[in-house]
C-alpha angles and dihedrals in degrees: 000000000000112000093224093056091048092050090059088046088059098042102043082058098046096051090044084054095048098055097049088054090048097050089052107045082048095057082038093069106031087065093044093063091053097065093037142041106231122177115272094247088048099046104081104359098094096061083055093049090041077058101058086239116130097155107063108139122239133011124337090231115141100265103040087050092041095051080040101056094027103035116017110102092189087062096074084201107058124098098268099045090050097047089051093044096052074045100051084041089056096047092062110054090029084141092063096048133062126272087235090048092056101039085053091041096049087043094061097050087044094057103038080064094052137103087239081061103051091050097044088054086041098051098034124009092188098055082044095058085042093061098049089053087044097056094043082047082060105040082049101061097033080056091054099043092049117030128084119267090226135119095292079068107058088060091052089057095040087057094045106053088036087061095038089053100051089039083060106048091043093048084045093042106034104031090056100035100056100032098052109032093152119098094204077060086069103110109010127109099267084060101055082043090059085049093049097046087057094049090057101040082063090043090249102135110110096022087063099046090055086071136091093254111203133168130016108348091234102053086044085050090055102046096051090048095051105020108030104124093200106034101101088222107052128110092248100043093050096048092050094053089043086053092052087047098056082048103054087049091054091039082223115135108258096245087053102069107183106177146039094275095046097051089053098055095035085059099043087050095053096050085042085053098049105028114101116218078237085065085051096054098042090057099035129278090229099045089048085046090052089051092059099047096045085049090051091049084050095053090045094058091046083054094061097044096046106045096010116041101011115191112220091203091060095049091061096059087045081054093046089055114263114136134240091252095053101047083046092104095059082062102096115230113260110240105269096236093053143033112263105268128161123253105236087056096043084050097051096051093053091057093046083060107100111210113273110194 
């Protein structure tokens, strides 16, 4: 498979993905503040910093945040950029997708641009975030009911478990642990509100409350959002299903990694599979967040150096017999607000953005 056309197959995936995430953490809290009075700084903050976006201008008031992370098509991770860029991704391996997967795809650029968009967002932001999740639900499954279950994929998959991974440990991170920094918080209902509020920006509800809860709801919240093996959008979960992906790219067994991406995500899945939420809370949820996060940007940057942007010079060494591990610290560090992405691409989507505004 051409790498090029691997590489639009990840990404499309990963900026479907991200839209969705951004639309419901948006309706999230703005249902949140309605129930409870939350410090201005801490009101809408957190959804900048979940982000990875620390230099908006002005004030982070909810409108301003809401235009900046729906609207602004400087900003590559709003709504609108991300749905143009899955778009511009799709365009151009529309050989390799299925006719229903563009035309959904396209529709949905076409409407978020439209008037019926704007007034929908102007008379009800909520129905207005729905929709968004709604549309990416159904490009989603027509994806996965037409298109081929080839290589192509398997990228697709790769991109979107990586995304939905590091969505989940920096909502679960960031959201809690700037919203609720006092510790004589711990229990009361604003508390459980701010819980609750989590579990339904990943979409973890119901599911959670399925389970036998037991402990602190917190800690219970946390374990089911990081460690959970069967929620579709928990840590562990994702990672598993973006290592079978890798492998079924490679055609190795998934307990034989061969290269840089597989051992990443070999290792991460073994501490992931052996760690107790117990182990999380006696070394800091935040610091063993951080961790994650910091290991997915990683792998995504592996990503991009082993399928994407391969360096000759570094397959020979891996001929000559040094192993993956070894040759690991040529790879350079992702930045720590985005997933490593190269700049012609990130170039070329921006200009495949139209102007919204």
């Amino acid at each position: 498979m051409i790498s090029r056309v691997a590489e639009h197959c990840y990404w499309l995936s990963r900026y479907l993905e991200r839209a969705e995430n951004t639309a419901r953490t948006l309706e999230v809290n703005e249902t949140l503040l309605l129930d409870f009075d939350v410090p201005v700084d801490q009101q809408w903050r957190p959804l900048l910093i979940i982000s990875g976006i620390h230099d908006m201008e002005g004030e982070p008031d909810g409108e301003t945040v809401q235009n900046f992370l729906t609207w602004e098509t400087s900003n590559l991770s709003s709504i609108v950029s991300s749905i143009a860029a899955a778009r511009e991704n799709a365009r151009i391996i529309r050989e390799v997708i299925s006719a229903d997967m563009w035309e959904q795809i396209n529709f949905h650029h076409l409407w978020i641009q439209s008037a019926a968009a704007r007034e929908l967002y102007t008379r009800s932001r909520t129905d207005f975030y729905c929709q968004i999740k709604r549309i990416n639900q159904l490009i989603h499954g027509i994806t996965e009911g037409t298109m081929s279950h080839g290589e192509s994929w398997d990228f697709y998959l790769l991109g979107k478990y990586l995304e939905r991974a590091c969505q989940t440990a920096r909502i679960l991170d960031v959201k809690y642990h700037i919203l609720l920094p006092r510790p004589d918080l711990v229990g009361t209902p604003v508390d459980n509100a701010h819980w609750m509020a989590i579990l339904t920006s990943c979409s973890g509800y119901e599911p959670f409350h399925k389970k036998k809860i037991t402990g602190e709801l917190g800690i219970s919240v946390a374990d089911f959002l990081v460690l959970d093996p069967l929620f579709p959008r928990s840590v562990r979960y994702c990672i598993s299903r973006a290592q079978r992906a890798a492998h079924a790219v490679s055609g190795r067994p998934i307990n034989n990694p061969g290269n840089e991406v597989e051992h990443a995500l070999d290792s991460l899945m073994r501490w992931l599979n052996l760690v107790k939420i117990d182990d999380f809370v006696r070394s800091g949820l935040h610091e063993e967040l951080t961790k994650i996060v910091d290991q997915i940007h990683s792998i995504g940057n592996s990503i991009h150096h082993t399928y994407f942007d391969f360096d000759m010079d570094f397959a020979d060494k891996l001929v000559s017999g040094a192993s993956p591990a070894e040759e690991s610290s040529a790879l350079p560090e992702p930045p720590p607000s985005a997933p490593a992405q190269s700049q012609s691409q990130s170039q070329s989507q921006t200009r495949a953005v139209p102007s919204v505004g």
